[in-house]
Biopython code that builds the backbone (N, CA, C, O; Angstrom):
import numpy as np
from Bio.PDB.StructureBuilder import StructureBuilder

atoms = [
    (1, "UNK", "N", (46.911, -115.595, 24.065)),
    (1, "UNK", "CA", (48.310, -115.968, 24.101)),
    (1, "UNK", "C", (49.152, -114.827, 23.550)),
    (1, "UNK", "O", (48.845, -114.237, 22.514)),
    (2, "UNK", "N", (50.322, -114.511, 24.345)),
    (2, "UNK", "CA", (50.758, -113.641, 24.231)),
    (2, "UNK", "C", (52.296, -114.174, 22.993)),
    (2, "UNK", "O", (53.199, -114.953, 23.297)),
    (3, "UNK", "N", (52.136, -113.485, 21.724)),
    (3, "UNK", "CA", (53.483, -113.612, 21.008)),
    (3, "UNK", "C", (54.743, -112.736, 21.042)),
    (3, "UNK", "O", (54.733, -111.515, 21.202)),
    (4, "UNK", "N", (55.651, -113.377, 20.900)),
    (4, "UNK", "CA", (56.776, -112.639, 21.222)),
    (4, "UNK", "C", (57.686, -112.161, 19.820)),
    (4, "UNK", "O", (58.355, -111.133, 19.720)),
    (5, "UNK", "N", (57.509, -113.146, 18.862)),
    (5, "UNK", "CA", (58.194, -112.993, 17.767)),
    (5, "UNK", "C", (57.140, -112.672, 16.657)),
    (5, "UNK", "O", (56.010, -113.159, 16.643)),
    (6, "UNK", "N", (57.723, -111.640, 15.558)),
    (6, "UNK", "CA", (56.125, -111.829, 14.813)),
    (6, "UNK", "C", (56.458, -112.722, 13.466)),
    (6, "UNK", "O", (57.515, -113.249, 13.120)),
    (7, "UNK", "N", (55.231, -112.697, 12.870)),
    (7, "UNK", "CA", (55.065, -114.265, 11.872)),
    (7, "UNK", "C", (54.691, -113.729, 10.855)),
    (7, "UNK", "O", (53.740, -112.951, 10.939)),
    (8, "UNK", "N", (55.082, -113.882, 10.056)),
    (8, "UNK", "CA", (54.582, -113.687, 8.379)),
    (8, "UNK", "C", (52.530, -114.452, 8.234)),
    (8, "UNK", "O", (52.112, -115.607, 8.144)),
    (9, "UNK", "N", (51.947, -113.354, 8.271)),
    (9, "UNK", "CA", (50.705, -114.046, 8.184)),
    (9, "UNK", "C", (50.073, -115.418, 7.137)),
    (9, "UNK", "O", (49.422, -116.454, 7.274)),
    (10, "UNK", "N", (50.814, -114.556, 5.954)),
    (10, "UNK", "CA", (50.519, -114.968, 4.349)),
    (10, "UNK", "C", (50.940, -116.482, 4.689)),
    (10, "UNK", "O", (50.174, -117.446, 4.677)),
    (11, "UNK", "N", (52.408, -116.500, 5.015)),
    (11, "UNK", "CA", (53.173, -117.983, 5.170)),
    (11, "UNK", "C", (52.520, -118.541, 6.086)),
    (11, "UNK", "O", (52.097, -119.661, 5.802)),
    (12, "UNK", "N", (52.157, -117.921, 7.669)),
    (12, "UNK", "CA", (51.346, -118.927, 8.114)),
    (12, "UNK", "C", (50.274, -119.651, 7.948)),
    (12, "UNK", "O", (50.099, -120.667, 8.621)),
    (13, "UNK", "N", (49.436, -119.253, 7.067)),
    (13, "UNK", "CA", (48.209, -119.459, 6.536)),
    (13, "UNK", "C", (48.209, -120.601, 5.419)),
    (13, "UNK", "O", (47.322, -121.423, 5.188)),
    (14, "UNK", "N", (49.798, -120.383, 4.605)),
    (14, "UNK", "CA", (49.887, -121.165, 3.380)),
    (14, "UNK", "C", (50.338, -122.866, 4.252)),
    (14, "UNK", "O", (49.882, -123.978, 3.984)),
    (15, "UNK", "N", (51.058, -122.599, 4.998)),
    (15, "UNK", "CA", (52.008, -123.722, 5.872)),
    (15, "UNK", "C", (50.597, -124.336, 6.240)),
    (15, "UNK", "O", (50.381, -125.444, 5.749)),
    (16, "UNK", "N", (49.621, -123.795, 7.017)),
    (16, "UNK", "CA", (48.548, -124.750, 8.246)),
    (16, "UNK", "C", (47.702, -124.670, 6.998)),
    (16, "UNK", "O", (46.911, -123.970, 7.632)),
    (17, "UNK", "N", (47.080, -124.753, 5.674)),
    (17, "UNK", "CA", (46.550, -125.016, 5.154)),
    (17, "UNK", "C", (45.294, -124.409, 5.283)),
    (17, "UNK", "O", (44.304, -125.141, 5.292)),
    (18, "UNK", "N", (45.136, -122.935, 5.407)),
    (18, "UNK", "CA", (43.740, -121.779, 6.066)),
    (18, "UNK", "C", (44.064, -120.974, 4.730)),
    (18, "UNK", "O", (43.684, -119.810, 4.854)),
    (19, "UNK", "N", (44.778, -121.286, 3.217)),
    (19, "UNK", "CA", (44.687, -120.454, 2.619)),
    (19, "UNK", "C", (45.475, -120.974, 1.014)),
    (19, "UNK", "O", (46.354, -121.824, 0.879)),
    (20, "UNK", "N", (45.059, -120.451, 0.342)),
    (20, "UNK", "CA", (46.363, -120.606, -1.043)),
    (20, "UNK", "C", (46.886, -119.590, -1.779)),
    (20, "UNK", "O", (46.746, -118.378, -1.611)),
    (21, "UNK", "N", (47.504, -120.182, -2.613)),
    (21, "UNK", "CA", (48.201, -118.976, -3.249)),
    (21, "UNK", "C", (47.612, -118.785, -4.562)),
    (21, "UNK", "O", (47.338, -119.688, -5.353)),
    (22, "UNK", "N", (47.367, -117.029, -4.803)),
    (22, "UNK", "CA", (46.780, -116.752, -6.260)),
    (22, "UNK", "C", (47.854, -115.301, -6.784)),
    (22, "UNK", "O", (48.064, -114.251, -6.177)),
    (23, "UNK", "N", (48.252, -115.657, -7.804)),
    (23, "UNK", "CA", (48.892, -114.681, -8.313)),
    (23, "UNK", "C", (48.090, -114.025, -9.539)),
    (23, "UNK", "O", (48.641, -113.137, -10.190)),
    (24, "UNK", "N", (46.898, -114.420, -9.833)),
    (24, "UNK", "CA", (46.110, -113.890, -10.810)),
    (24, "UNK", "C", (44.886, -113.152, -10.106)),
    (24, "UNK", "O", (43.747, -113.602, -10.239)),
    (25, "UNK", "N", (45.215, -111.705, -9.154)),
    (25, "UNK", "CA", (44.083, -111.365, -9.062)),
    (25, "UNK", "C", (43.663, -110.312, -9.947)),
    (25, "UNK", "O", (44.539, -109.614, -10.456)),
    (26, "UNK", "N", (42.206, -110.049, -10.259)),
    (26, "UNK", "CA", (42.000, -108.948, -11.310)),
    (26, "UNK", "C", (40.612, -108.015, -10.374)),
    (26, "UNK", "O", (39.484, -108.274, -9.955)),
    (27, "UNK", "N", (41.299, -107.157, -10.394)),
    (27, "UNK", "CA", (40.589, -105.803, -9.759)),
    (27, "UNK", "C", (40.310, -104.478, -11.040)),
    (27, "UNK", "O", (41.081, -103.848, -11.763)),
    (28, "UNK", "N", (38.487, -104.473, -10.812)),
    (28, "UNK", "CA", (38.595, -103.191, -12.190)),
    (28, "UNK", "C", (37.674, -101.888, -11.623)),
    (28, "UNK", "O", (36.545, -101.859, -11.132)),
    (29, "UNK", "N", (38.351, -101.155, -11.821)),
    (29, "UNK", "CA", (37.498, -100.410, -11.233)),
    (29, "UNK", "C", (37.426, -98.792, -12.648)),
    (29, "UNK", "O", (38.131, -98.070, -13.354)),
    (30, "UNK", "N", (35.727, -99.150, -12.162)),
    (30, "UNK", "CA", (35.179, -98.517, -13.657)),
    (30, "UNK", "C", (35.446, -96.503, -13.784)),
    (30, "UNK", "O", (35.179, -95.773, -14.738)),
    (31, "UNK", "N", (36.044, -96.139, -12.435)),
    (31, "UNK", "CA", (35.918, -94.803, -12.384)),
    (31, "UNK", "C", (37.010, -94.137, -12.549)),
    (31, "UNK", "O", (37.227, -92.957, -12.826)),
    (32, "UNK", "N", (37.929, -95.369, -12.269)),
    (32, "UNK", "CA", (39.356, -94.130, -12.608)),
    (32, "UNK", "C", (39.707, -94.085, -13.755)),
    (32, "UNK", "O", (39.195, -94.912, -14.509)),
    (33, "UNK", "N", (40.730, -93.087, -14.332)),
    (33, "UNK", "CA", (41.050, -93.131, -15.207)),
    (33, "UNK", "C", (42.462, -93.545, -15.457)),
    (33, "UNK", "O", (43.239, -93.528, -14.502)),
    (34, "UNK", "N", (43.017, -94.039, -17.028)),
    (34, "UNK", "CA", (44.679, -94.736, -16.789)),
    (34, "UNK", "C", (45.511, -93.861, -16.013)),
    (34, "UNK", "O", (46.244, -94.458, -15.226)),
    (35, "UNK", "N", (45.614, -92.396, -16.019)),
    (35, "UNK", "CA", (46.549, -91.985, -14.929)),
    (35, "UNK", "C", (46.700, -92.395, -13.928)),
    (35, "UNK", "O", (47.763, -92.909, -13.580)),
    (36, "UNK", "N", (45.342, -92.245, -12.943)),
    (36, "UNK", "CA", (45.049, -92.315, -11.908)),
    (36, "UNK", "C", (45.964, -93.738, -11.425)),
    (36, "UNK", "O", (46.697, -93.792, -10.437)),
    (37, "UNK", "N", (45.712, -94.807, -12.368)),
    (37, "UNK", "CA", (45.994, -96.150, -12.293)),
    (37, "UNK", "C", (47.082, -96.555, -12.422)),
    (37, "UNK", "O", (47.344, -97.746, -12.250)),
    (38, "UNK", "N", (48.111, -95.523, -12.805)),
    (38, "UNK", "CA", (49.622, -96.260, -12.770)),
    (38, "UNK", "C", (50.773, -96.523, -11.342)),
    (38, "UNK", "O", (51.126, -95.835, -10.385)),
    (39, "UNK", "N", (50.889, -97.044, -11.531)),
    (39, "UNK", "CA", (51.927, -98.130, -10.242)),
    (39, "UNK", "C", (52.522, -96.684, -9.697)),
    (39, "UNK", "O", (53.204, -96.085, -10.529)),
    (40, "UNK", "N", (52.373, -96.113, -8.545)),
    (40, "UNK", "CA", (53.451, -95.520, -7.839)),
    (40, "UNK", "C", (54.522, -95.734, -6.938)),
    (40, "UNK", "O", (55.560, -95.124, -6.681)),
    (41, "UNK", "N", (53.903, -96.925, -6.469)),
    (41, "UNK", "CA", (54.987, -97.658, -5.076)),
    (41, "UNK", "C", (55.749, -98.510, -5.689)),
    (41, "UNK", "O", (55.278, -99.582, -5.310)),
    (42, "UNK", "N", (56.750, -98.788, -6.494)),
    (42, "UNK", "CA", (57.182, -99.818, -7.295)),
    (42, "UNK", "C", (58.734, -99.316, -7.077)),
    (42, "UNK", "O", (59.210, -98.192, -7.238)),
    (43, "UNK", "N", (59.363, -100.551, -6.652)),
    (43, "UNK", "CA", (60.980, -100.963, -7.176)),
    (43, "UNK", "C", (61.662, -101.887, -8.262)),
    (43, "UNK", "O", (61.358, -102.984, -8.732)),
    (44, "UNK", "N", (62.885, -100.856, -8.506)),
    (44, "UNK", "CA", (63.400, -102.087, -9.537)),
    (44, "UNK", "C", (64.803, -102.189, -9.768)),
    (44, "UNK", "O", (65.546, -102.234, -10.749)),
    (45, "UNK", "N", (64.963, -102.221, -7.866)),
    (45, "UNK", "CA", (66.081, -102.807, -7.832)),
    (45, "UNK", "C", (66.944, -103.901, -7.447)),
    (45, "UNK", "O", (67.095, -104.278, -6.286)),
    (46, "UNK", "N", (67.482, -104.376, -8.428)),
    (46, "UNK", "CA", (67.598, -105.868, -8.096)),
    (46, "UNK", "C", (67.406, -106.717, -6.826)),
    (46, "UNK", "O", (66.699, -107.724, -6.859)),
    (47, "UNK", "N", (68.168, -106.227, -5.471)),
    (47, "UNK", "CA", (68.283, -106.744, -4.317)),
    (47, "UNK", "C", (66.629, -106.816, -4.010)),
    (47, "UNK", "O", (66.299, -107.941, -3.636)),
    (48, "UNK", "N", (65.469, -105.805, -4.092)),
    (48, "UNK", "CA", (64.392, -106.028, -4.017)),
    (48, "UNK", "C", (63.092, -107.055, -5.199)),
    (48, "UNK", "O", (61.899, -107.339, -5.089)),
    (49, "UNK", "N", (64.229, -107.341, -6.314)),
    (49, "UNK", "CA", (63.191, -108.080, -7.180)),
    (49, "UNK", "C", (63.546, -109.337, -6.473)),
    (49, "UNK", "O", (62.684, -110.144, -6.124)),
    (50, "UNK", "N", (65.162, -109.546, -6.205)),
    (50, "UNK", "CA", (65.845, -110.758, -5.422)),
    (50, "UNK", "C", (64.873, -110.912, -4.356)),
    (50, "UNK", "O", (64.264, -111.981, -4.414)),
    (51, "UNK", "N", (64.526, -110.062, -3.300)),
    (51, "UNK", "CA", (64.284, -110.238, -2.098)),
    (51, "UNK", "C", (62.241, -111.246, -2.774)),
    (51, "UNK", "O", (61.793, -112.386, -2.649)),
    (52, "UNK", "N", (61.799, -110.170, -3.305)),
    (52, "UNK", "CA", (60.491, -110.778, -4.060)),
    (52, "UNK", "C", (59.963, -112.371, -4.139)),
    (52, "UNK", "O", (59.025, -113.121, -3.867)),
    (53, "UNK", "N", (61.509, -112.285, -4.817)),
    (53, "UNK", "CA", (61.685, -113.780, -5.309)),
    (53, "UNK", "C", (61.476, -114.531, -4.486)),
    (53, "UNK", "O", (60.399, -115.017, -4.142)),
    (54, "UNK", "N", (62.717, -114.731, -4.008)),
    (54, "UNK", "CA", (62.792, -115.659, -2.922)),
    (54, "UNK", "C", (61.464, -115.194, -1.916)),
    (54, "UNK", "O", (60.903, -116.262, -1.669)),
    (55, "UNK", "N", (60.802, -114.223, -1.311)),
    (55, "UNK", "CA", (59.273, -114.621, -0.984)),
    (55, "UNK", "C", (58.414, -115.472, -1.342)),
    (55, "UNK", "O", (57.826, -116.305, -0.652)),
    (56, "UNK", "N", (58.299, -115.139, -3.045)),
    (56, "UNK", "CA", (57.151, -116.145, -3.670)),
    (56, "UNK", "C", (57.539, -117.192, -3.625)),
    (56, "UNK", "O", (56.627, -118.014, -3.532)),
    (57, "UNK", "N", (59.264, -117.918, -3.663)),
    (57, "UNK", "CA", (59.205, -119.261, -3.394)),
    (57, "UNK", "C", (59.055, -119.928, -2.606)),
    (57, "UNK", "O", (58.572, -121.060, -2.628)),
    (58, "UNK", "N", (59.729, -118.901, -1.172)),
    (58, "UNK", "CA", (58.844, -119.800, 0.488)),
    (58, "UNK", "C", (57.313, -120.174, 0.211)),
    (58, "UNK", "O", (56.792, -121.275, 0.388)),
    (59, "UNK", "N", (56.574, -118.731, -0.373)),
    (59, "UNK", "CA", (54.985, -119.019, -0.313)),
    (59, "UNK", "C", (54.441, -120.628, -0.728)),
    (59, "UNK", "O", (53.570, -121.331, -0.214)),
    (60, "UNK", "N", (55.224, -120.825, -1.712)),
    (60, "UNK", "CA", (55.330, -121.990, -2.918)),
    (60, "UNK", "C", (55.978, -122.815, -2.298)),
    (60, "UNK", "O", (55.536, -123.858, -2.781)),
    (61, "UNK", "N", (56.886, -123.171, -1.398)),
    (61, "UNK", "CA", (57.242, -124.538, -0.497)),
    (61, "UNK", "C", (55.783, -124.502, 0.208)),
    (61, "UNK", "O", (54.819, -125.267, 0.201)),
    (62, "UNK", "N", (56.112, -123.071, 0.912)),
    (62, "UNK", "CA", (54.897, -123.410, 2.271)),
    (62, "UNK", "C", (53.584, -124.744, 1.427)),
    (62, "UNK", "O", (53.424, -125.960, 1.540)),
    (63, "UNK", "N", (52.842, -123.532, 0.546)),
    (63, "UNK", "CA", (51.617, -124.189, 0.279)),
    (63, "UNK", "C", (52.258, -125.706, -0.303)),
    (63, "UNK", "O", (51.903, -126.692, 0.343)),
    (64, "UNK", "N", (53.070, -125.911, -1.344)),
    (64, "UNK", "CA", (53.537, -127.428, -1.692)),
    (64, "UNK", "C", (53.276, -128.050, -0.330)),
    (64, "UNK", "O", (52.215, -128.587, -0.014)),
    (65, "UNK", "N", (54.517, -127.907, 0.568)),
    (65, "UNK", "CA", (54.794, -128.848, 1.864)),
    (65, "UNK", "C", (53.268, -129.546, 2.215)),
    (65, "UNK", "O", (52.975, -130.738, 2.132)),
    (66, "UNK", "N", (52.022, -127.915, 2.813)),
    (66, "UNK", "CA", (50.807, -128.512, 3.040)),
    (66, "UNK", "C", (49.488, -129.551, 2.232)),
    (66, "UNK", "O", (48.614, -130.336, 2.598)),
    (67, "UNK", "N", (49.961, -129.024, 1.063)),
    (67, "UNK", "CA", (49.208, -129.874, -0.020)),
    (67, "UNK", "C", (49.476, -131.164, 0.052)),
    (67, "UNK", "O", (48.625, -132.031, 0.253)),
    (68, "UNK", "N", (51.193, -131.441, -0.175)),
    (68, "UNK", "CA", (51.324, -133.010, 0.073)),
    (68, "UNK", "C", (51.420, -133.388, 1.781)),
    (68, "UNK", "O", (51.590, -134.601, 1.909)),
    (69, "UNK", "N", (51.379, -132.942, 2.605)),
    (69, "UNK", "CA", (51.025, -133.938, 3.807)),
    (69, "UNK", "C", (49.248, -133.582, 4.384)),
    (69, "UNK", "O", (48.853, -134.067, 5.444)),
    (70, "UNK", "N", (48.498, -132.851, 3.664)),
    (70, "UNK", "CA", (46.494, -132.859, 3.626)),
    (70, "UNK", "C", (46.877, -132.027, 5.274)),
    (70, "UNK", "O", (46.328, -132.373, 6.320)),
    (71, "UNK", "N", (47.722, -131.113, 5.196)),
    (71, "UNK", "CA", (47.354, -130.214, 6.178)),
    (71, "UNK", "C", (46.147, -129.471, 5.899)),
    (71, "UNK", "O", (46.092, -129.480, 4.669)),
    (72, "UNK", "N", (45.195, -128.863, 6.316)),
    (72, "UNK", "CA", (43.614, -127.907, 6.778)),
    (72, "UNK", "C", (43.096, -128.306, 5.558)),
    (72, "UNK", "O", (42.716, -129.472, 5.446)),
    (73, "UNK", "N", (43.008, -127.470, 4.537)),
    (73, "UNK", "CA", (41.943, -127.327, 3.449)),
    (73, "UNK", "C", (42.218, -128.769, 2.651)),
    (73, "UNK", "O", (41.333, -129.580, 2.375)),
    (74, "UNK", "N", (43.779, -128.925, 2.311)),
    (74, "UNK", "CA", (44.049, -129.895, 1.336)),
    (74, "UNK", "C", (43.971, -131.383, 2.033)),
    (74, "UNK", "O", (44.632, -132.269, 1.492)),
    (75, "UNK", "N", (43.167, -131.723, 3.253)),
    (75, "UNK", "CA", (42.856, -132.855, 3.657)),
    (75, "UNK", "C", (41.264, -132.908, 2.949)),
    (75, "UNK", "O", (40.719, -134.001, 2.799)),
    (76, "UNK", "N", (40.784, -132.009, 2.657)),
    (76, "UNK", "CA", (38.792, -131.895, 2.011)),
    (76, "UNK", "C", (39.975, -132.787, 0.802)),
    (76, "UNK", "O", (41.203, -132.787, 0.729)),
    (77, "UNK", "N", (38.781, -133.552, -0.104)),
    (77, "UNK", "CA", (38.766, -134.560, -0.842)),
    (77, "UNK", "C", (38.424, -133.269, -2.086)),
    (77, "UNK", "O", (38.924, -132.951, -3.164)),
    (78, "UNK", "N", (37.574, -132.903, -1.443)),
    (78, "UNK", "CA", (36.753, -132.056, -2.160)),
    (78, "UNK", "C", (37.873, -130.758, -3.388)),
    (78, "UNK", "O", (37.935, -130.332, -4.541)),
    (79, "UNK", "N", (38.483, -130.676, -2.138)),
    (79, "UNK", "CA", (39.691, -129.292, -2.481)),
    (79, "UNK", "C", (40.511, -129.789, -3.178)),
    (79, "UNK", "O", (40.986, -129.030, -4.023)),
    (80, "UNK", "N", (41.070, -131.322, -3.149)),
    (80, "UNK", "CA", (42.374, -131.923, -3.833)),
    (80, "UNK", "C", (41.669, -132.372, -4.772)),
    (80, "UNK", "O", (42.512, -132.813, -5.552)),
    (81, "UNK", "N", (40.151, -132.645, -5.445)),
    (81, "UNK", "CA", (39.855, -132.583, -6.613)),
    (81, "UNK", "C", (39.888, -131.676, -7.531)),
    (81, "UNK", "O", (40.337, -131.863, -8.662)),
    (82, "UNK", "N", (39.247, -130.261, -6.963)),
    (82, "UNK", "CA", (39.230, -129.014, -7.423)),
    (82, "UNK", "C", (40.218, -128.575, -8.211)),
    (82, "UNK", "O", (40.142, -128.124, -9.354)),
    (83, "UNK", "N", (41.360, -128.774, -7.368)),
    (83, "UNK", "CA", (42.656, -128.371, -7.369)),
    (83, "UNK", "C", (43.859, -129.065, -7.985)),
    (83, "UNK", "O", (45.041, -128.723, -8.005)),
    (84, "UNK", "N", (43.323, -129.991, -8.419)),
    (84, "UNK", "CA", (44.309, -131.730, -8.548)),
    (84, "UNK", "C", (45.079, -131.142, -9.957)),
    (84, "UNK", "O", (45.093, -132.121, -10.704)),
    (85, "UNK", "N", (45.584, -130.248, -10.512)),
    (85, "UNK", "CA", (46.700, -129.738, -11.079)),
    (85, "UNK", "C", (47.784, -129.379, -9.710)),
    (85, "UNK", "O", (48.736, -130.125, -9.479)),
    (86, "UNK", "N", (47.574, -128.472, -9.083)),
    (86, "UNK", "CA", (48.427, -128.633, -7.931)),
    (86, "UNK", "C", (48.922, -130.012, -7.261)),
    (86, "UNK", "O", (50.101, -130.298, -7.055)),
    (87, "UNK", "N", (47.899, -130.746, -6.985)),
    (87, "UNK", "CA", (48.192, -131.768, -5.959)),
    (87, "UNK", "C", (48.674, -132.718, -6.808)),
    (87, "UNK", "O", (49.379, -133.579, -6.282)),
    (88, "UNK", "N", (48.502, -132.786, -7.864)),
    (88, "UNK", "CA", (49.853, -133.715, -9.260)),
    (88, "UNK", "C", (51.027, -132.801, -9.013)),
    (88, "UNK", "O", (52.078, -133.440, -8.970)),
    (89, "UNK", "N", (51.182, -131.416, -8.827)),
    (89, "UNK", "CA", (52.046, -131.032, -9.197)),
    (89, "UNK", "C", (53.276, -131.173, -8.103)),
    (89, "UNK", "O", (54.451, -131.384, -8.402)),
    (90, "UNK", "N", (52.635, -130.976, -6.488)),
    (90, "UNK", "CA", (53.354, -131.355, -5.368)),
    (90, "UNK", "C", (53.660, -132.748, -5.022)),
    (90, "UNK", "O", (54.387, -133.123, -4.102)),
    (91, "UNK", "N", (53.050, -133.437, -5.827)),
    (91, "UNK", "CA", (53.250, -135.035, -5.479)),
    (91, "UNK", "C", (54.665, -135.359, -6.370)),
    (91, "UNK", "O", (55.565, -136.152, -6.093)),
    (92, "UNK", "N", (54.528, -134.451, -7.546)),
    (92, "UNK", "CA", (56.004, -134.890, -8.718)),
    (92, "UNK", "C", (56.784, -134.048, -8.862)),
    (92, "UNK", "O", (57.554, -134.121, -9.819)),
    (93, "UNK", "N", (56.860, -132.783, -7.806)),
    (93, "UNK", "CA", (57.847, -131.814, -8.036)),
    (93, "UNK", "C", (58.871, -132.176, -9.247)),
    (93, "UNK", "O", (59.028, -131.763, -10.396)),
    (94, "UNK", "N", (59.540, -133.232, -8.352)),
    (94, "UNK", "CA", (61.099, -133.314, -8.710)),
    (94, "UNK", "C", (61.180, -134.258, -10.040)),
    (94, "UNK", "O", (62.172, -134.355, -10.763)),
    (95, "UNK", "N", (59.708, -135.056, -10.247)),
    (95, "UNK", "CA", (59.586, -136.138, -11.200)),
    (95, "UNK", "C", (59.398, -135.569, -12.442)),
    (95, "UNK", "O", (59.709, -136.196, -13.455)),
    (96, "UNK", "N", (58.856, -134.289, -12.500)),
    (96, "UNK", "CA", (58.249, -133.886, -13.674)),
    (96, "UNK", "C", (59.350, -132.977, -14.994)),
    (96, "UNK", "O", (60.560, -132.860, -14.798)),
    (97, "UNK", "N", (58.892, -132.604, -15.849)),
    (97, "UNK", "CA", (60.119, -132.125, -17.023)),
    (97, "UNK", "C", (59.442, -130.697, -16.626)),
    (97, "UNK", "O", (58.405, -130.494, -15.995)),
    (98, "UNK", "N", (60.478, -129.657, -17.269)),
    (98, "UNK", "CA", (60.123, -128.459, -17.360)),
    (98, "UNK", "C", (59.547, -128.186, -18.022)),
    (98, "UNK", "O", (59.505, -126.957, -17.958)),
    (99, "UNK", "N", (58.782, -128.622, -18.978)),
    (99, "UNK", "CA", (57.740, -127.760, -19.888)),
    (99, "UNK", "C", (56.017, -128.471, -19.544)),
    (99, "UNK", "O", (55.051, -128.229, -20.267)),
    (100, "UNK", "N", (55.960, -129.475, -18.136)),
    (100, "UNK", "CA", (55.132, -129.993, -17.479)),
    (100, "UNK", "C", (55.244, -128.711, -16.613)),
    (100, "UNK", "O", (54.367, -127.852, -16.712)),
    (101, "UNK", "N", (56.011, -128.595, -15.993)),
    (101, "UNK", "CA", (56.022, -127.239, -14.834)),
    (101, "UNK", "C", (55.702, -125.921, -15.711)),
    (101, "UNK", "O", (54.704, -125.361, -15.258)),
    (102, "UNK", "N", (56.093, -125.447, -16.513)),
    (102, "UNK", "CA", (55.688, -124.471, -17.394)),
    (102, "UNK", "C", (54.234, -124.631, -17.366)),
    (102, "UNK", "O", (53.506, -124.120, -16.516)),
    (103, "UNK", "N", (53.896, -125.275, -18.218)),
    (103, "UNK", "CA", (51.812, -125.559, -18.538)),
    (103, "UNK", "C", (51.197, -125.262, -17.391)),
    (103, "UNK", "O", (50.170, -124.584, -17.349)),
    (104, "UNK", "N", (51.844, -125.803, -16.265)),
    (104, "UNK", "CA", (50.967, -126.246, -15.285)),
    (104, "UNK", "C", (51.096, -124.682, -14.389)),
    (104, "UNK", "O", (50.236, -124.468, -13.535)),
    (105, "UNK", "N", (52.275, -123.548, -14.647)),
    (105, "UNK", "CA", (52.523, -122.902, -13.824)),
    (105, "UNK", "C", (51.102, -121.763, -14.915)),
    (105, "UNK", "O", (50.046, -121.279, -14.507)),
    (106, "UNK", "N", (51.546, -121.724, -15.901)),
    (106, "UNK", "CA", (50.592, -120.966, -16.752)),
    (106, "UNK", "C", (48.904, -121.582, -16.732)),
    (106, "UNK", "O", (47.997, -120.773, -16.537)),
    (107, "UNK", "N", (48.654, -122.760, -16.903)),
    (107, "UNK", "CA", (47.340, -122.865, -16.410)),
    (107, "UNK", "C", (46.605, -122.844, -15.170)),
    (107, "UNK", "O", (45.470, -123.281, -14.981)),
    (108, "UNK", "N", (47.522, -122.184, -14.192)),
    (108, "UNK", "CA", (46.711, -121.254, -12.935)),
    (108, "UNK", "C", (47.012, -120.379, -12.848)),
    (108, "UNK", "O", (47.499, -120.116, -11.748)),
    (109, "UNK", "N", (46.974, -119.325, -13.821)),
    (109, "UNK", "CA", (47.647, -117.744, -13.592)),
    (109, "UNK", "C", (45.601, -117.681, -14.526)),
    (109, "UNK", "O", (45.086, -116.600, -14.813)),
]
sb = StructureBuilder()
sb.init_structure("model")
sb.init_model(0)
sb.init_chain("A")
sb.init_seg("    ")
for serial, (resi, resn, name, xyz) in enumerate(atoms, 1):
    if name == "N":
        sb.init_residue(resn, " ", resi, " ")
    sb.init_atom(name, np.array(xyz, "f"), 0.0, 1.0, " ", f" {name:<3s}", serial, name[0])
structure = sb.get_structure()
């Protein structure tokens, strides 16, 4: 099938439920040294921390939206046990206090 428009992969993946979101990845690698290792591609300017932002929060509807209606992965029983800090957390978005959203944002990092 031929596409015409292109698609954010990451979001499609989070939306149909073929993926989640991790903001804690840890990569070590034993040979370089700290020079070698400091950030070169980096901005810090506002319109791009703005633009950031608002990315990670589509990512964060997308996967919410799929979690609460058991789109792909989050229909396994299996996965919404695993996971069941999330799937409390998309079920009470709007129910919950902010220092419930705090804990819960820090105990999956």
């Amino acid at each position: 099938m031929m596409q015409l428009f292109r698609e954010d992969m990451g979001l499609f993946m989070l939306k149909h439920g073929k993926s989640n979101m991790s903001s804690s990845i840890y990569v070590k690698y034993d040979s370089l040294d700290e020079q070698q290792t400091a950030i070169i591609d980096y901005s810090n300017t506002i319109q791009n921390l703005q633009a950031d932002g608002n990315y990670m929060d589509r990512l964060e509807k997308a996967e919410l939206g799929a979690i609460k209606e058991r789109i792909g992965m989050w229909g396994d029983a299996r996965i919404r046990k695993q996971k069941s800090e999330l799937v409390e957390f998309s079920n009470d978005t709007a129910n919950i206090g902010i220092f419930r959203k705090i804990w819960l944002y820090f105990s999956n990092q």
